[in-house]
N, C-alpha and C positions, 0 to 999 in steps of 0.2 A: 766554733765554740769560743774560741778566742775572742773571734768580733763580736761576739753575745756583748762578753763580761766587760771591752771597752764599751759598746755602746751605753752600755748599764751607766755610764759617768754622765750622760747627758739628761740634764732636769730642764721641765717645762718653767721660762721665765715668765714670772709673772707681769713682769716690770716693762715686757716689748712695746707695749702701746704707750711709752711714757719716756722714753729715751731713745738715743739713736739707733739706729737702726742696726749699725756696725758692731752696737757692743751689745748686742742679743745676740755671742756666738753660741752661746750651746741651742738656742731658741734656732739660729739660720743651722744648724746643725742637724736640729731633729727634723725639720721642714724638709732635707735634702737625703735623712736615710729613710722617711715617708714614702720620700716620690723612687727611690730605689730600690723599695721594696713593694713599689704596686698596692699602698696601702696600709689599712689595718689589720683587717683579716687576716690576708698573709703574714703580716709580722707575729703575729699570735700565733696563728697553725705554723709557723716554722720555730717558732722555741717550744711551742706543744713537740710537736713533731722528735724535736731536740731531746725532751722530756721524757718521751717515751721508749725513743731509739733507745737511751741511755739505758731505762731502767729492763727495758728488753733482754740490751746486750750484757747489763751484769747478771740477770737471772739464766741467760742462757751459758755466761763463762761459768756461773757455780754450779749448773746444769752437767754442762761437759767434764768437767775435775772431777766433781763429787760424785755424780747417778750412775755413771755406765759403767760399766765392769769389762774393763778395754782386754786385758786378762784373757777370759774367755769369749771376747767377740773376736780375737785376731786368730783365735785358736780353733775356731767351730770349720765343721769339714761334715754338718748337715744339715739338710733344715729345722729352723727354727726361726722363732717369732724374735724380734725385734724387743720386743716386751722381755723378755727371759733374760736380756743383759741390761736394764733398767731399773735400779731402786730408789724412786722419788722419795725417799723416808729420809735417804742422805745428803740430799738439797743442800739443807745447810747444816751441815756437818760442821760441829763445832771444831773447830782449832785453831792457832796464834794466826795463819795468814787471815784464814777467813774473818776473823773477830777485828785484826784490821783493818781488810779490806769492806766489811760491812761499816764499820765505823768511819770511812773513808767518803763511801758510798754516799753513806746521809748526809755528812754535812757538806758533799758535792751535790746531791739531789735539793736538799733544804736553800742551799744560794742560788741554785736555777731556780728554784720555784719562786723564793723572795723576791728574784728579778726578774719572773717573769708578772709578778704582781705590782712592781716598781714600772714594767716596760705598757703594764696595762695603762696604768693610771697617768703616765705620762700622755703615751700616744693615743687616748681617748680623746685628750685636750688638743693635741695636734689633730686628731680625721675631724673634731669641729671645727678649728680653726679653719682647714682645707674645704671641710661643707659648706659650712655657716659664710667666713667671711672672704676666699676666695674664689668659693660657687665653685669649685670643683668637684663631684662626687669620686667615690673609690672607683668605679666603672669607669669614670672618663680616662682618671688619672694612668690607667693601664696603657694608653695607647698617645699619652700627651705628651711632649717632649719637655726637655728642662728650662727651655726657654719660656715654653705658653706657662710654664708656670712659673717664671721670674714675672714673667708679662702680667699674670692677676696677679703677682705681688705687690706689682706697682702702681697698679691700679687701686688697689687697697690702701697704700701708702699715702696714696696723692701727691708721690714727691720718686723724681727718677731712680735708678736702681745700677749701682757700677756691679757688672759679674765678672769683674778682676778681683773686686774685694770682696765678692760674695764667695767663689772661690778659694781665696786665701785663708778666708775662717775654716770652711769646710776641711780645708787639707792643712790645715794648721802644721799639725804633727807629722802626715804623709812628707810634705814638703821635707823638713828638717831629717827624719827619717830618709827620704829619697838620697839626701844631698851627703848625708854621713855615711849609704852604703855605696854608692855610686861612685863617692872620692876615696873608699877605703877608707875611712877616718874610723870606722867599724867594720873590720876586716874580721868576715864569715865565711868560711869557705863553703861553708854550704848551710843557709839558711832555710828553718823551718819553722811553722806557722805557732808553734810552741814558743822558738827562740825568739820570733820577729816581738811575741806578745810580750815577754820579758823584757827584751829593749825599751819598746814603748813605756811599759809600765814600772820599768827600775830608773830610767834615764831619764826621758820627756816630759811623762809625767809628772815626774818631780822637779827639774828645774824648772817647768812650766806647770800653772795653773790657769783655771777658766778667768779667774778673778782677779788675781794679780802677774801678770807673766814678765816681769821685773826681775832683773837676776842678781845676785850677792853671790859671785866668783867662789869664793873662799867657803863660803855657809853651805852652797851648793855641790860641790865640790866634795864635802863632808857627808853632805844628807845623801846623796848617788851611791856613794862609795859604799855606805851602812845599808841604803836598801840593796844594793845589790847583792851585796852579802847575805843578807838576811833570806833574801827570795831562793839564792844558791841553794843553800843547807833545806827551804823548803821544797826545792826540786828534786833533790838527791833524797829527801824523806818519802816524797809521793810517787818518786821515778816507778818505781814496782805497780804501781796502778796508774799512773797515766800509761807505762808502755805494755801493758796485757790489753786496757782498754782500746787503746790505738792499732796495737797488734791486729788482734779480732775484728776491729771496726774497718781496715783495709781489708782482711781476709775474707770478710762477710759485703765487704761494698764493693770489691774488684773482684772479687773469684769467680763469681759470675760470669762476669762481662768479659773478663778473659776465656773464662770457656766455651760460652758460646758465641764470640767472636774474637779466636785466635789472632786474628789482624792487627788487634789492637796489642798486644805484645812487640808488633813494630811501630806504632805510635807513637809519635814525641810530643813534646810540650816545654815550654820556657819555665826552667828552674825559678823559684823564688827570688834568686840575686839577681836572674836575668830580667824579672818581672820590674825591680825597683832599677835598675839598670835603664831599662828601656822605657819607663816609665815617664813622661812629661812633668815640667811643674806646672802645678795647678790645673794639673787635667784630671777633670771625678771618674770617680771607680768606672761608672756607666758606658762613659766615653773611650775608654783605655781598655776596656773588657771586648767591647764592641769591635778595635781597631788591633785589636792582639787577633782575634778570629777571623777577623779580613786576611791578615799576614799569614796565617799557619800554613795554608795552602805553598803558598809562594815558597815559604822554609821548608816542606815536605819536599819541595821540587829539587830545592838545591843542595839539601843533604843527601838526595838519591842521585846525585849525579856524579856520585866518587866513589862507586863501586866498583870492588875489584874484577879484570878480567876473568883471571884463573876461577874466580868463585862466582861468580856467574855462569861459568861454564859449565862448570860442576853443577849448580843447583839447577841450569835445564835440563842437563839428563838425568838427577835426581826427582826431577819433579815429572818429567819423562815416563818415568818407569813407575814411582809412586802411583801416578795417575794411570797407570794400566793396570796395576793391582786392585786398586780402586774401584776401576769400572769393572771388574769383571766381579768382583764381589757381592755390586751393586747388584748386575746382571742375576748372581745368583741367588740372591734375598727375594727378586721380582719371583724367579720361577717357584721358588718356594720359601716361604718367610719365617719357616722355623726353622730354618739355616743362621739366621741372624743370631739367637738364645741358646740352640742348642751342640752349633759345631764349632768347638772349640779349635785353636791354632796353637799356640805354648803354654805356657803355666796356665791350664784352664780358663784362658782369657777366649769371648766371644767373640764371633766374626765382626756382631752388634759396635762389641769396644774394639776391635781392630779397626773399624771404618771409621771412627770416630778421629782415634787416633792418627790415620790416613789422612783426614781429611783438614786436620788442623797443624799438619804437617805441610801440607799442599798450597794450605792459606797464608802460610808466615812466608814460606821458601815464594812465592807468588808475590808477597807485598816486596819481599827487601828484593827483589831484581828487575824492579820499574828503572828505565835510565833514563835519564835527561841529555839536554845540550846547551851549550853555551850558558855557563853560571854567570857570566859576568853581565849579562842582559835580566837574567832572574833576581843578582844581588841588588843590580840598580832601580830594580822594583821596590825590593825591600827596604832600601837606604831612603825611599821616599816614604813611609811610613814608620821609619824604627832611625834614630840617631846614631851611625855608626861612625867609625873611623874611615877618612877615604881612603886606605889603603885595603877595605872592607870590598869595597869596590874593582879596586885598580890592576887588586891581587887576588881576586873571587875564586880565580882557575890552581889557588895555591892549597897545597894541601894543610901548607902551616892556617892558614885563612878559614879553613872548612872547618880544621880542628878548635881553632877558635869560639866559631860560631856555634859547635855541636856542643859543647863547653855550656853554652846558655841554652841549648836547644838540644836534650837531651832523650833517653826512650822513657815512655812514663812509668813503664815498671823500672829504672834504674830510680828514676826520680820519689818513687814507694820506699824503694828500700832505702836509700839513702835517709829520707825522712825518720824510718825507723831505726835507724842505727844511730844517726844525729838525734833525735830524741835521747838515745840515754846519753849523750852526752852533755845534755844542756847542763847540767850543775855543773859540771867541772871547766866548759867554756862560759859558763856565765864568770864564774871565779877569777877566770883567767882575764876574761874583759875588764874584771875589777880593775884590773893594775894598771890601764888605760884610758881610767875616769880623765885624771886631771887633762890630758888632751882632747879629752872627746869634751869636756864642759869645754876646755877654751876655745877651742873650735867654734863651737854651738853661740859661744859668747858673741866670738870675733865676727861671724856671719848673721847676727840679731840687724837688720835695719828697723830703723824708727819712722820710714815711709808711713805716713799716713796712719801711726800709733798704734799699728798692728803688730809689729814686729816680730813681720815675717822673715822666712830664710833670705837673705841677700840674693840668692842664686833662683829663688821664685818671684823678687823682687820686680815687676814690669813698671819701671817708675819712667820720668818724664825722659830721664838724658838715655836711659838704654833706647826707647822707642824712638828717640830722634837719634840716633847711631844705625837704630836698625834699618827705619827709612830712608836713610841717607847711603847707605851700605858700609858703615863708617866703623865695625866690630869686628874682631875675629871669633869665628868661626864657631860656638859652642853648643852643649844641651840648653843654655838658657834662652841663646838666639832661636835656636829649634821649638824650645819649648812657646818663645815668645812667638813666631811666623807658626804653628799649629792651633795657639790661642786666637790669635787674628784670625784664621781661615775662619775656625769653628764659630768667631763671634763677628760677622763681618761689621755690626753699628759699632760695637764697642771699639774694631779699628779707625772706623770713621770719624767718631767721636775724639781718638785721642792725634787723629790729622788734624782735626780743624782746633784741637785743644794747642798744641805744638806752631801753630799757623797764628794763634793769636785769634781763634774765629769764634771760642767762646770760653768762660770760666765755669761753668757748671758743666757737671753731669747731667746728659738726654737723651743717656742709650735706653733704647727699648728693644730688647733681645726677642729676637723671631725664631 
């Protein structure tokens, strides 16, 4: 939802066929959430989608509150219809939450739909551009990589294409965002996709523009400080309906999936700080999503490899005996199958929901006593796809090290709730962030390079002296050398390009990205 309402800031330039190429960033902007979202259609059926989920999920929260008559459904001891504890008359039951939260409602319904009529009208102009003058249709584009389409870009162009600086627009924001969570310069102890949107659009936003991204210390410094205040007090007014909305929308999008695959209640996944953490500069969503999913295996392996004796031991003969109860249950549903409905075990619970519960029992105590061996052969797998410390490595077999790691690489139900607990706190750590402007503007200031008039983050900066250090082996050790040696692999012309540029072997750009 979040990335909805920034994408929403990017308009179709008119003006791309008439000036550089460089300073059409929201125009190379739209082009690249086009090709990320497989098109137009898709971008439409996922804010429809959006659309309706939403208005689904508030008719179905005033549905629950208001219709049933919880009373006498927890109370009933016979049969009866389902219908007999339902009054749709009281839907919308007038009173003060409700008259909020309908009023809430609409003018949240009324700016998804203006922008999804904004997102029309722009990206109609962008699937022509991609038909018409790049010859790609939406069918090709699903299976094309990012390069074949820099590649008709420049053939379009009739002039070479650098995808260092076609990058640097696109992550404009990510970038500088990257480098402020990464350095602690915006210290989150646990970011959510709520908080990360406020950052962007109290902080970035505002010192930065499409049009002029020129900064005034002092003016800037004043305008952060007032939005950020401003958006506080709107968060702590709407917090009551963003967190029932959010509530429900995990309880109705995971409840599911946990039930009928318990497994995934041992599941992990990289926290959001660990996501900008581990994150490259100037590497797109697409690429970083792709090489997160390569890795999670790997991390499955080496969190599972510091499990306790004692509790292992326990949970096989736990799992032991479970699974005898199990099968013999099973056995007896086969010989006759209204054993399953009809022969209750304790509080008139059925054999039906005792297997159930058996069996989802059996699946979690099954996943967490997989063991591994040798972490520090698994770590140094991982240290080649994700930017670690080498003591990440050196000290893999440490428990202080695991702990570390499990820190970024959490279970995803801890990762649910924390979401929803830090949701209501964003007004009050937004507030709190206030009192941190004037360091986070100078910061943001002091790391602005003027490379090539972009003025990008310093630390996503791949300018001529870092790549003749890095060639040379002449730098210590960091995320930007990292991030710079993962950009080369992924762009092998563009590193060839800046050898022979470095070498004196040419002054133009003539990468043609494959």
């Amino acid at each position: 939802m979040w990335n909805t309402i920034s994408n929403s800031l990017l308009f179709y330039s008119q003006d791309f066929y008439n000036t550089n190429i460089y300073k059409n960033k929201k125009f190379i902007k739209q082009i690249y959430f086009y090709y990320k979202n497989k098109g137009f259609r898709n971008i439409i059926l996922t804010h429809i989608t959006n659309i309706l989920i939403s208005i689904f999920l508030f008719v179905l929260i005033l549905f629950l509150f208001n219709s049933i008559d919880y009373h006498h459904l927890f109370s009933v001891n016979e049969n009866r219809k389902l219908s007999k504890f339902i009054n749709l008359n009281n839907l919308f039951k007038l009173n003060p939450f409700f008259v909020c939260t309908l009023i809430s409602f609409i003018i949240f319904i009324t700016t998804k739909i203006l922008n999804l009529l904004e997102i029309i009208y722009i990206y109609k102009k962008i699937k022509d551009f991609y038909n018409k003058n790049l010859q790609i249709s939406d069918e090709e584009l699903k299976y094309m990589s990012w390069g074949n389409v820099i590649k008709k870009f420049e053939n379009y162009t009739n002039e070479p294409i650098n995808i260092y600086k076609i990058n640097s627009i696109i992550l404009f924001y990510e970038n500088y965002l990257n480098y402020l969570i990464t350095n602690k310069i915006i210290n989150i102890s646990h970011l959510t996709n709520l908080m990360e949107w406020n950052i962007q659009y109290c902080i970035l936003f505002e010192i930065f523009n499409e049009e002029d991204q020129n900064i005034n210390l002092e003016q800037k410094k004043k305008s952060v400080y007032n939005r950020i205040k401003a958006i506080a007090i709107c968060n702590f007014i709407f917090m009551p309906f963003i967190l029932v909305f959010i509530l429900f929308y995990n309880i109705f999008n995971y409840g599911e999936q946990f039930y009928n695959h318990p497994s995934m209640l041992t599941n992990r996944d990289f926290t959001k700080n660990a996501q900008w953490k581990y994150r490259y500069y100037n590497e797109l969503l697409h690429d970083y999503t792709e090489r997160l999913d390569k890795i999670k295996p790997l991390c499955d392996k080496y969190t599972n490899m510091f499990k306790n004796d004692y509790i292992a031991f326990i949970s096989n003969i736990i799992i032991f005996m479970l699974s005898s109860f199990f099968v013999i249950l099973v056995f007896l549903s086969l010989v006759n199958d209204k054993i399953l409905i009809f022969v209750t075990v304790f509080n008139n619970k059925s054999i039906f929901w005792i297997i159930g519960i058996l069996a989802s029992i059996i699946t979690i105590l099954k996943n967490s006593s997989i063991k591994e061996q040798e972490p520090r052969m698994v770590m140094r797998k991982i240290s080649n796809e994700l930017y670690l410390d080498s003591d990440f490595v050196e000290n893999s077999n440490s428990i202080d090290i695991k702990n570390k790691f499990i820190k970024d690489y959490q279970y995803k139900i801890v990762i649910i709730l924390k979401d929803i607990v830090y949701t209501i706190l964003t007004p009050f750590r937004l507030w709190l962030l206030s009192k941190d402007i004037d360091k986070i503007v100078y910061m943001v200031d002091k790391n602005i390079s003027k490379n090539d008039s972009l003025n990008v983050c310093c630390k996503a900066d791949f300018n001529d002296d870092l790549f003749t250090k890095f060639v040379n082996n002449e730098y210590s050790y960091d995320k930007t050398i990292k991030s710079l040696e993962y950009f080369s692999e992924l762009n092998e012309e563009w590193y060839t390009y800046m050898i022979n540029k470095i070498n004196g072997l040419t002054n133009e750009v003539t990468v043609n990205v494959i």
